[in-house]
C-alpha positions in Angstrom: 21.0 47.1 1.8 17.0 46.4 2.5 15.8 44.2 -0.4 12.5 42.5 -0.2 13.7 39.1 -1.6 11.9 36.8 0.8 8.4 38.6 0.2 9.0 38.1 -3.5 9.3 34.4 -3.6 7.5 33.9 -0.5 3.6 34.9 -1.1 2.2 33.9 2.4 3.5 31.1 5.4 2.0 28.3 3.9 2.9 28.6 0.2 5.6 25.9 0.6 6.8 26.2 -3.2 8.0 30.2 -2.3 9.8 28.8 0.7 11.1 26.3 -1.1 12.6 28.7 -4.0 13.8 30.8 -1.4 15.8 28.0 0.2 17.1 27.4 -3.8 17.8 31.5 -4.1 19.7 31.3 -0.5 21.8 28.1 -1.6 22.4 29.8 -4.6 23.4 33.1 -3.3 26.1 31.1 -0.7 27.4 29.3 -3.5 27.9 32.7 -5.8 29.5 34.5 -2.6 32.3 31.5 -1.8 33.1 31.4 -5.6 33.1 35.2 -6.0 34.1 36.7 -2.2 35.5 39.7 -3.4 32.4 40.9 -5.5 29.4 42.7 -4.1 26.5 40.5 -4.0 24.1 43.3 -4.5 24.0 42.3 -8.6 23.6 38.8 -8.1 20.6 39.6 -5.4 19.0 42.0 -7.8 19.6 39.4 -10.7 17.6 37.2 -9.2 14.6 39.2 -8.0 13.8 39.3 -11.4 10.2 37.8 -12.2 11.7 35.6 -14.8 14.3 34.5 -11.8 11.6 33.9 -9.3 9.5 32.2 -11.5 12.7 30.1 -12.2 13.1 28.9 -9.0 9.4 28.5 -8.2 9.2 25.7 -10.9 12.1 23.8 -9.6 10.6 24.4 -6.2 7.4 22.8 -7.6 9.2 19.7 -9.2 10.9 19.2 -6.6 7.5 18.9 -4.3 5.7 17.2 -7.2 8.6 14.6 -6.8 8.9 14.4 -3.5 4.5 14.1 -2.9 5.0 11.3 -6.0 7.5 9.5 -4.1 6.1 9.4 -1.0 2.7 8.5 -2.7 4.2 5.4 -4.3 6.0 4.3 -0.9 2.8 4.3 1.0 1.0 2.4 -2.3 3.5 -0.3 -1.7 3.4 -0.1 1.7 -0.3 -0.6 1.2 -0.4 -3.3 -0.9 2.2 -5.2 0.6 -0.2 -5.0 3.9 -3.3 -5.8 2.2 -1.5 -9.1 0.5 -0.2 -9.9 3.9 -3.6 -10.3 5.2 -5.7 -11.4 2.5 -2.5 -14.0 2.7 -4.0 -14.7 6.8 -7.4 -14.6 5.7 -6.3 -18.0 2.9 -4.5 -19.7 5.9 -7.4 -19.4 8.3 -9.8 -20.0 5.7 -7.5 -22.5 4.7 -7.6 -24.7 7.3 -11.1 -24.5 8.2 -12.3 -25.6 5.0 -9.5 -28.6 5.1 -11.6 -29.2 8.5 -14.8 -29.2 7.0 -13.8 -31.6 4.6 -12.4 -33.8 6.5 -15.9 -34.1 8.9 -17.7 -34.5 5.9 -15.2 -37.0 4.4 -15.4 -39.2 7.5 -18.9 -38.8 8.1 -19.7 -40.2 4.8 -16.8 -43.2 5.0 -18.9 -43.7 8.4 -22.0 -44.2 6.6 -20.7 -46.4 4.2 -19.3 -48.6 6.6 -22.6 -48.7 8.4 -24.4 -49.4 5.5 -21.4 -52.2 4.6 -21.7 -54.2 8.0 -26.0 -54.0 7.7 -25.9 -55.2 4.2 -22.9 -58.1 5.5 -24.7 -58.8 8.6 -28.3 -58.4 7.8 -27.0 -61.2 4.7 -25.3 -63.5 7.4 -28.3 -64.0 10.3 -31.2 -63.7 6.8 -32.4 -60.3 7.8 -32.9 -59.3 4.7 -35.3 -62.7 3.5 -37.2 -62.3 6.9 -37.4 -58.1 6.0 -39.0 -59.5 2.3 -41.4 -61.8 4.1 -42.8 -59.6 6.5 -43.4 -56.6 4.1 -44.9 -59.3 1.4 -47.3 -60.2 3.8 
């Protein structure tokens, strides 16, 4: 029996929805031939040549790539994201600690220049620097 079943779902090598709903058509067929082994399967192969058949199988082939490319898709998106927040979450630590750093210099440096200021103003008070500074710029 020479049927051209595969060359009607299939329209070249790369259409993977034909091969697809040729793999449905096959799975099909094996099924019909264990539930009915005593019947030719010459009616069920020509049943489903039928454009209406093929075209059948085509669009579950199709959902089930649509599914599968929507699915995949959504893993890599996640994937994505949690690899972006994973190093925008690296980029916060780094940046993190060298702004805690910075403020910390500046903190002390200005602590620093209040204490210098602190043991001038004290000191300056103690020996009368600041009545012999007064004098010399009055005169």
């Amino acid at each position: 029996m020479l049927h051209q079943t595969f060359q009607s779902f299939v329209q070249n090598p790369k259409d993977l929805a034909g091969l697809i709903a040729y793999a449905l058509y096959k799975a099909d067929k094996v099924d019909f031939m264990k539930a009915h082994p005593q019947v030719d399967v010459h009616g069920f192969v020509l049943s489903m040549n039928l454009p209406s058949q093929i075209d059948t199988y085509r669009t579950r082939a199709e959902i089930m790539l649509e599914d599968m490319a929507e699915e995949s898709l959504s893993d890599a998106l996640a994937d994505a994201e949690a690899d972006h927040l994973r190093r925008l979450r690296r980029i916060e630590r780094t940046l993190g600690f060298w702004s805690g750093v910075w403020s910390n210099v500046i903190a002390n440096l200005i602590a620093a220049g209040i204490s210098v200021f602190l043991v001038v103003l004290v000191f300056g008070s103690k020996i009368n620097f600041w009545s012999g500074l007064l004098k010399y710029l009055a005169q």
